[in-house]
C-alpha positions as CSV (number, residue, x, y, z in Angstrom):
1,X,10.1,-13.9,-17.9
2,X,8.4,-11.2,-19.2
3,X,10.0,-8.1,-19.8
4,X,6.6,-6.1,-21.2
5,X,5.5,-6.3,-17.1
6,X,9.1,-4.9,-16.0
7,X,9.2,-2.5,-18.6
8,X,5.4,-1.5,-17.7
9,X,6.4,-1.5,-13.5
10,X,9.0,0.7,-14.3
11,X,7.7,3.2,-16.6
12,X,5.1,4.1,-14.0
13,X,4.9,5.9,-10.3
14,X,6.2,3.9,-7.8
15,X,5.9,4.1,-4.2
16,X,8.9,3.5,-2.2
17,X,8.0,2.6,1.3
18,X,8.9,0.9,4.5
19,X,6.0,-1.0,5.4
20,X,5.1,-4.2,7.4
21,X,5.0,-6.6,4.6
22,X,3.9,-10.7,4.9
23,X,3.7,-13.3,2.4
24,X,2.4,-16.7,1.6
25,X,2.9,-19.0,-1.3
26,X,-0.6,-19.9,-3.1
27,X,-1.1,-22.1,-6.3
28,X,-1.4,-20.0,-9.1
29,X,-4.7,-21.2,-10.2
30,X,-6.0,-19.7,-6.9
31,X,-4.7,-16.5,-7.4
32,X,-7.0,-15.1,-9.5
33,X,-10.1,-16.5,-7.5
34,X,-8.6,-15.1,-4.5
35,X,-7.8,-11.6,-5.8
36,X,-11.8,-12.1,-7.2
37,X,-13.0,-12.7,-3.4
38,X,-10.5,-9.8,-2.1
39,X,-11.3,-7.3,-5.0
40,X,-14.1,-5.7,-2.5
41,X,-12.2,-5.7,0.5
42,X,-9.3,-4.6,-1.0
43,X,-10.9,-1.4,-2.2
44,X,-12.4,-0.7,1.2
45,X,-9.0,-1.0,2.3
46,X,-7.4,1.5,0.0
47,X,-10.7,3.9,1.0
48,X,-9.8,3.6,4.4
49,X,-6.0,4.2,3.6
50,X,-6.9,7.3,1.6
51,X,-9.7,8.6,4.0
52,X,-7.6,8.3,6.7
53,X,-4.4,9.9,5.0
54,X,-6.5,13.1,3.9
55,X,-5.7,16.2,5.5
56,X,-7.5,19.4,5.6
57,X,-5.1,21.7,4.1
58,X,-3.8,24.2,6.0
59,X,-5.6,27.6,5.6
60,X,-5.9,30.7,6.7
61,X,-9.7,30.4,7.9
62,X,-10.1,30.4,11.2
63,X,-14.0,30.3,11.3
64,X,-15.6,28.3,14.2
65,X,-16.7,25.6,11.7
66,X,-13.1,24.8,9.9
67,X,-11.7,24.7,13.9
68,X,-14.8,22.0,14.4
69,X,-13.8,20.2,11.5
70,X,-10.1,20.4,12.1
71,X,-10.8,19.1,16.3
72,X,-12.9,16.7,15.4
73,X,-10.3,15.3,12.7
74,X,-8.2,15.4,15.4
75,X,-10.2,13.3,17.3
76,X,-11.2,10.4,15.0
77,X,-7.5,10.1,14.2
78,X,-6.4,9.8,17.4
79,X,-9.7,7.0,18.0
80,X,-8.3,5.1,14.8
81,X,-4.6,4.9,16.1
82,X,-6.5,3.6,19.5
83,X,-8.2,0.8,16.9
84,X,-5.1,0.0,14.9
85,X,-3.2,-0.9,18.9
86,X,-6.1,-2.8,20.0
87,X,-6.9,-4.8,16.8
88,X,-3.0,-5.0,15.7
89,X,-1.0,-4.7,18.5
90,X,2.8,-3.8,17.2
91,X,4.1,-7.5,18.4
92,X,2.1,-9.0,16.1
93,X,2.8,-6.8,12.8
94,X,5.1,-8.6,10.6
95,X,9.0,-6.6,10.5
96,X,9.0,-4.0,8.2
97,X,10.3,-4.4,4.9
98,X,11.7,-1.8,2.3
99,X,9.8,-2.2,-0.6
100,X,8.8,-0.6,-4.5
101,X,5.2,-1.7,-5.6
102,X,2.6,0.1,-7.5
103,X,-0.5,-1.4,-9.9
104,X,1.5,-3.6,-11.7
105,X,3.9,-5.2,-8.7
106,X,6.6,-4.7,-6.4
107,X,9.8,-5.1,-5.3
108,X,10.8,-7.1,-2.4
109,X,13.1,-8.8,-0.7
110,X,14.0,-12.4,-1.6
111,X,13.7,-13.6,1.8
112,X,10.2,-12.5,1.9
113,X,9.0,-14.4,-1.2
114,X,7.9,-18.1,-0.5
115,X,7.8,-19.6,-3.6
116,X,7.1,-18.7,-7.3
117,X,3.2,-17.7,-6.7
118,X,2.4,-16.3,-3.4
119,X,-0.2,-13.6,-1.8
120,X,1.5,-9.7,-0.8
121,X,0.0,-8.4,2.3
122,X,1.1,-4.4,2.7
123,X,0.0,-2.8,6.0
124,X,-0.7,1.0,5.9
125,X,0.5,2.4,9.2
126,X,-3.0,4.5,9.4
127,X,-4.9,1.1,8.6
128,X,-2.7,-1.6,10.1
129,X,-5.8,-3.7,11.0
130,X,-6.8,-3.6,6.8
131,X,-3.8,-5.2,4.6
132,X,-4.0,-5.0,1.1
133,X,-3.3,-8.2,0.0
134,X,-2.9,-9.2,-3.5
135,X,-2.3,-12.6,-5.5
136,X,1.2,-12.3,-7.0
137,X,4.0,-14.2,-9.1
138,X,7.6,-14.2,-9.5
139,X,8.6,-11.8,-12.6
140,X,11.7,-11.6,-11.9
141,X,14.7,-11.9,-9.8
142,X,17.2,-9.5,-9.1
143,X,21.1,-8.9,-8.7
144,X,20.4,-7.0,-5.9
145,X,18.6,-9.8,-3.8
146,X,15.1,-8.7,-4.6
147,X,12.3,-10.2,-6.7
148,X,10.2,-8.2,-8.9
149,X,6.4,-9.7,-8.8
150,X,3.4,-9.0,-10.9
151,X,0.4,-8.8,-9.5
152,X,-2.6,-10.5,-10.6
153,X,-4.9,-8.6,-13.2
154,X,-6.5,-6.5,-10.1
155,X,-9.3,-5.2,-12.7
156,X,-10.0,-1.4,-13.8
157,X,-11.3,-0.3,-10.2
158,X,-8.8,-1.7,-8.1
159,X,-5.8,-1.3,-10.6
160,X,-7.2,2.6,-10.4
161,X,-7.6,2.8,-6.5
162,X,-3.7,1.6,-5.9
163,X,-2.5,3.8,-8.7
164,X,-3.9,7.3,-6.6
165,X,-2.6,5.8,-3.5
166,X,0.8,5.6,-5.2
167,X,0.4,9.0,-6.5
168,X,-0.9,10.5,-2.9
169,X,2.5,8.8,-1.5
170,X,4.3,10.0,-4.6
171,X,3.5,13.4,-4.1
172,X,3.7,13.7,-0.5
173,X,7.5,12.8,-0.9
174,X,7.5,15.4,-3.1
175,X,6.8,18.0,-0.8
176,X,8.3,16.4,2.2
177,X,11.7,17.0,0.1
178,X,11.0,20.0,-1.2
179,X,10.4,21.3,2.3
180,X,13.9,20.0,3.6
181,X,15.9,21.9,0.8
182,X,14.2,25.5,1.2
């Protein structure tokens, strides 16, 4: 066990979600050569994740071309929801699980981990058709029935793109709170 990854997972942002969550145990040896083939989709995931979860911020301009923008944004996210049913119908999602991840692992539930080395697929409810999926190992296992695992070395790019899509999450918690208390 090493504590350097816990210590590391908990010094930094973490997103606490409820998300549809799968797994499947994988050799550790394959790990890394499958994280290699998913590096690229992966990142086209979290693009989509991000594009998808940007919002035009609310302002005061109410020129015919920020009411365009803000219709037509209106419009392609209504036409993605319309993909995610089609492609991912909601019978088919795995249950949703309560879960702590961010660049260097998560937190799940026991009964969701396989075995000691397994593959992490997180669904994004405004990309359910993209998971994120991610060669992992067991860390660590809690007194809480969780396991902590670490995530094989995603590399600089990836590593980066899932720590702004923590952050994004992070903050937007943030606000959602600070909302609720003024």
């Amino acid at each position: 066990m090493d504590a350097n990854s816990w210590d590391e997972f908990e010094q930094r942002v973490s997103c606490d979600e409820s998300l549809h969550v799968d797994s499947e145990a994988m050799p550790w040896p394959d790990a890394q050569a499958h994280q290699a083939r998913l590096a690229e989709r992966n990142l086209n995931t979290l693009s989509a994740v991000a594009a998808l979860e940007e919002r035009y911020a609310e302002t005061d301009d109410d020129s015919p071309l920020m009411l365009e923008i803000q219709r037509m944004d209106a419009k392609l996210t209504a036409l993605v929801d319309i993909v995610n049913h089609l492609l991912v119908p909601a019978s088919v999602l795995p249950p949703r699980q309560a879960l702590r991840f961010n660049a260097v692992g998560a937190v799940l539930p026991a009964a969701l981990v396989p075995g000691d080395t397994l593959v992490v697929r997180l669904r994004f409810d405004v990309c359910r058709s993209l998971p994120l999926e991610l060669a992992a190992r067991v860390e660590r296992r809690l007194d809480n029935g969780h396991v902590f695992v670490v995530f094989a070395a995603p590399g600089d790019v990836l590593g980066d793109a899932i720590e702004r899509l923590v952050f994004r999450h992070h903050r937007r918690k943030v606000a959602e709170t600070r909302q609720l208390t003024s």
